[in-house]
Structures are given as structure tokens and as C-alpha cells.
C-alpha positions as CSV (number, residue, x, y, z in Angstrom):
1,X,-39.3,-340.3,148.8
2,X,-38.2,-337.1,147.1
3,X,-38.0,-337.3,143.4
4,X,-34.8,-337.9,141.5
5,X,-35.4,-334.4,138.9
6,X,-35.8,-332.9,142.8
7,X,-33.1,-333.9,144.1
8,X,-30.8,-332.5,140.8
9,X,-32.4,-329.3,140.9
10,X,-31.3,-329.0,144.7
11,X,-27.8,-330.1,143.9
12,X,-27.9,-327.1,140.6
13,X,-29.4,-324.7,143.1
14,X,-26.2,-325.4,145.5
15,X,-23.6,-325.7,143.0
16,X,-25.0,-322.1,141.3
17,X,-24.8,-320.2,144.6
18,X,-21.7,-321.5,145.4
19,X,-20.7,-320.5,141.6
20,X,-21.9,-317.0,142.8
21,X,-19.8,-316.8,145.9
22,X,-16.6,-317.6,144.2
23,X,-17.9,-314.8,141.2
24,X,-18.1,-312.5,144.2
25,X,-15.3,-313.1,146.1
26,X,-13.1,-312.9,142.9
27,X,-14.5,-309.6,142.2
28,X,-13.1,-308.4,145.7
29,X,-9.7,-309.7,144.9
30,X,-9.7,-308.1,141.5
31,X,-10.7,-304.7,142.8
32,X,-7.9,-305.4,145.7
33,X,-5.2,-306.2,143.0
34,X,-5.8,-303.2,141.1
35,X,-5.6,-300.9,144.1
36,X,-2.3,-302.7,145.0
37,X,-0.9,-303.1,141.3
38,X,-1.2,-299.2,141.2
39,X,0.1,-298.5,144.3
40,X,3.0,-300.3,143.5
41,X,3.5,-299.1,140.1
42,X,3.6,-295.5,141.9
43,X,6.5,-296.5,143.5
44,X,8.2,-298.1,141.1
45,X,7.6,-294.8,139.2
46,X,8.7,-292.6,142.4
47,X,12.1,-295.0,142.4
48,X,12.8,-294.6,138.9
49,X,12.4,-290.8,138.9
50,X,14.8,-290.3,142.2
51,X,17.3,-292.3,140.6
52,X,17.2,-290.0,137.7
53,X,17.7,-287.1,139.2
54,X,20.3,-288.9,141.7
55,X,22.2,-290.7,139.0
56,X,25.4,-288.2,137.9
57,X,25.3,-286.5,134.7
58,X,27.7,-287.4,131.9
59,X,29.2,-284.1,131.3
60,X,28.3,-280.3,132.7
61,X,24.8,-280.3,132.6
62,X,24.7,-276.8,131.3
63,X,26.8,-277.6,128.5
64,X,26.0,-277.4,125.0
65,X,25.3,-281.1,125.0
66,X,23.1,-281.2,127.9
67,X,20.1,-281.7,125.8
68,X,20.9,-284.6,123.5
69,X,20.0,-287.0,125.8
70,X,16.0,-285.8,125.0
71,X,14.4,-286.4,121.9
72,X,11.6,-283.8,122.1
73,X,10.4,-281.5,124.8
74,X,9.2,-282.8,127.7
75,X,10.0,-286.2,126.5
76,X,11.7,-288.4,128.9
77,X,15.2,-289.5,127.9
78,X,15.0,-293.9,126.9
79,X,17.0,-295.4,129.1
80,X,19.4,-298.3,127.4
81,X,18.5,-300.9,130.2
82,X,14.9,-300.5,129.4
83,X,15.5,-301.1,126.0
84,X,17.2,-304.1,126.4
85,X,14.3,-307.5,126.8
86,X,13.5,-308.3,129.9
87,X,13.0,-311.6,131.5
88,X,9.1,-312.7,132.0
89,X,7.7,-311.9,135.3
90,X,9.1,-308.5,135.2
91,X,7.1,-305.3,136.0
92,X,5.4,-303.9,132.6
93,X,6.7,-300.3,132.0
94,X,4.6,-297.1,131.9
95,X,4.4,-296.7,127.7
96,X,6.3,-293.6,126.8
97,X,7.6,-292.6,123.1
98,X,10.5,-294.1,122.2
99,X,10.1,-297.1,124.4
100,X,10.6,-300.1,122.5
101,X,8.4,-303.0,122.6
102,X,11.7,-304.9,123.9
103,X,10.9,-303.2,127.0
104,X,8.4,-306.2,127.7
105,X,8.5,-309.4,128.2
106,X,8.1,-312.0,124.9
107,X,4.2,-313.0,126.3
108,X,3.5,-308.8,126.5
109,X,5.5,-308.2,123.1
110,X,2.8,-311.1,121.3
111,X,-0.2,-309.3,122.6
112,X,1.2,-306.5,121.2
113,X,2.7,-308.1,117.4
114,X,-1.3,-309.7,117.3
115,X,-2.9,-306.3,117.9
116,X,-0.2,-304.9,115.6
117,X,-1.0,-307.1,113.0
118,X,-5.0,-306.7,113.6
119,X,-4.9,-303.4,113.5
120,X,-2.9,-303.5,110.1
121,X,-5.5,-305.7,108.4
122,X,-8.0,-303.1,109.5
123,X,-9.7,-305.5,111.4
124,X,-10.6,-303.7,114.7
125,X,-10.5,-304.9,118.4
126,X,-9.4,-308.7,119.6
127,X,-10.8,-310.3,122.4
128,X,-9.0,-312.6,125.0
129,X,-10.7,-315.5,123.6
130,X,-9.7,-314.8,120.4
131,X,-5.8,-313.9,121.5
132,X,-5.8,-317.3,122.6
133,X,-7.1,-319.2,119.7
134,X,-4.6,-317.4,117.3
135,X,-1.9,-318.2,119.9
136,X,-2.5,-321.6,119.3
137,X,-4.2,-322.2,123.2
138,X,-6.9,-323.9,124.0
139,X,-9.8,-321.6,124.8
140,X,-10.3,-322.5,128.4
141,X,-10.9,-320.1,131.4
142,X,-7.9,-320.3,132.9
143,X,-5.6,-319.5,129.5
144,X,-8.2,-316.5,128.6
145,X,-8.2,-315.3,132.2
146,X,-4.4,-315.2,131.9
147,X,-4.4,-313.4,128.4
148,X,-6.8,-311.2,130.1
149,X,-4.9,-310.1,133.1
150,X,-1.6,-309.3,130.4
151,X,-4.0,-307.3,128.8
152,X,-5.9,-305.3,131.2
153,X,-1.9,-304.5,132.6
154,X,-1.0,-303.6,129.1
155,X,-3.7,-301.0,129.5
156,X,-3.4,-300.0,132.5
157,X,0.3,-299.0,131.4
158,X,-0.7,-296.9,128.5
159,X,-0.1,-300.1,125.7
160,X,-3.5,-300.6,124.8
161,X,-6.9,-299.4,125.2
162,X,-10.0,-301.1,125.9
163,X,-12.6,-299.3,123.8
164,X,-15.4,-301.7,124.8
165,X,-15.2,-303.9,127.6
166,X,-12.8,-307.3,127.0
167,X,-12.3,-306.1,123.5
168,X,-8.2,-304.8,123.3
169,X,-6.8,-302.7,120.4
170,X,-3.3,-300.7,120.6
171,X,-3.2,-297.2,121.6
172,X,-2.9,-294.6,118.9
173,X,0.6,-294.0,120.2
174,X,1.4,-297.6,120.1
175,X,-0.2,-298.6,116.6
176,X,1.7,-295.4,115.1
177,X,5.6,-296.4,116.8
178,X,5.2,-299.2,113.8
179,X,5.8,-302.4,115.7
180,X,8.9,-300.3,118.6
181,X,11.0,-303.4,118.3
């Protein structure tokens, strides 16, 4: 009769590879989402940028007015509808100066205010584990994982950076727009 300390280990062994699996086949999805979340965002990017140069001018374009609409050169003119807030769920916008942080949804624009206020204090990176603590969330996998994914999007957008893996700090541009909303 097999012993009951055997019969645990067995049932640890089993649980651990199957642990492992899961681990792996996440990994695959991640790495799939990325490829597709970029591919996307290039042609959400490609849309936007025909429908600027479709969309009518206000005005002769050659005009002594034509250049008000940019701030700097080579800046890209902000668009009113992407200053307004948008509704959760929505695509996160390529960062670009000028763009306020109304551009994102309220979840996004926290990240961004806690980072803000980090970076303030002088107090360095955040981690997703600590995002969700200050957030007032309990510290479980699936509310980090979530915080994490918002972040990792926030840098893949040009929001924040990621100077040491799962550690998240604003961009210089970012930290020095002085809170964009």
C-alpha cells in the first residue's frame, strides 16, 4: 500500500506540471496578443492618418493661416475629439505632445495620476502589485494581471516606460506635460 506523504507528492508533481503547461500556453497567447495588438494599432494608425489627409481643410491651405493648426514643427495638429474622455474599453492612443491625458480612459488616466504622483515624491518606479494596493484592490493575480496588461499597453503607446521589467514609471515626455489633463 503506497504511502500517504507518496501519494501527495504524486498529486504536487501533477498539479506543478500542469501549473507549467498553463505558464506555457499563456506565454504563447501573450506573445500572439502583442503581435496582433500591434498590428491592429498599425491600422488604426494608417486610418487616422488617411482621414487626415482626406478630411477638407478649413480655409486655403496655402493661406497665411495654414499653419496655426500646428504647434511646433513636425508636431501633429491635437485633434478636439481626442481631447475629449473617452469611454473605457476604447483603443489607447499613440502618446504624442499635446495629447491630454483625457485622451484615455478613467482606469489608464489613474495609472497615469499614481505614476504622476510617484514620480513627484521622487520616489521611482511602481509595480503592478503595488498599483493595486494604492488603488485600494486586493492583491490577487487576476487584479495585478489586469493592472499589468493597462500598463504594458500604456508602454507600448509611448505613456510609460518599463525601465526594469514589471517596474512602470512615466516617460520623460509624459512626467514633464505636468499631469495633460
Amino acid at each position: 500500500m503506497p504511502s500517504v506523504v507518496g501519494l501527495l507528492e504524486q498529486r504536487e508533481l501533477t498539479a506543478r506540471r500542469r501549473v507549467d503547461e498553463l505558464r506555457e500556453e499563456a506565454d504563447r497567447i501573450q506573445a500572439e496578443l502583442a503581435v496582433a495588438e500591434r498590428e491592429w494599432n498599425e491600422w488604426v494608425i494608417a486610418r487616422s492618418r488617411v482621414g487626415e489627409v482626406l478630411a477638407p481643410e478649413d480655409g486655403d491651405a496655402a493661406g497665411p493661416g495654414a499653419s496655426q493648426g500646428l504647434r511646433d514643427v513636425g508636431e501633429q495638429p491635437v485633434r478636439p475629439e481626442l481631447q475629449e474622455a473617452v469611454k473605457p474599453k476604447s483603443v489607447v492612443p499613440m502618446w504624442r505632445a499635446g495629447l491630454a491625458w483625457s485622451a484615455l480612459s478613467v482606469d489608464y488616466q489613474r495609472i497615469l495620476q499614481a505614476l504622476a504622483d510617484r514620480n513627484r515624491l521622487g520616489q521611482g518606479p511602481l509595480t503592478c502589485q503595488e498599483m493595486a494596493v494604492a488603488f485600494g484592490l486586493d492583491p490577487v493575480p487576476g487584479k495585478v494581471e489586469a493592472l499589468r496588461s493597462k500598463a504594458k499597453r500604456l508602454v507600448a503607446r509611448g505613456w510609460l516606460a518599463e525601465p526594469a521589467p514589471g517596474r512602470f514609471t512615466l516617460t520623460k515626455d509624459v512626467a514633464g506635460q505636468g499631469g495633460g489633463s
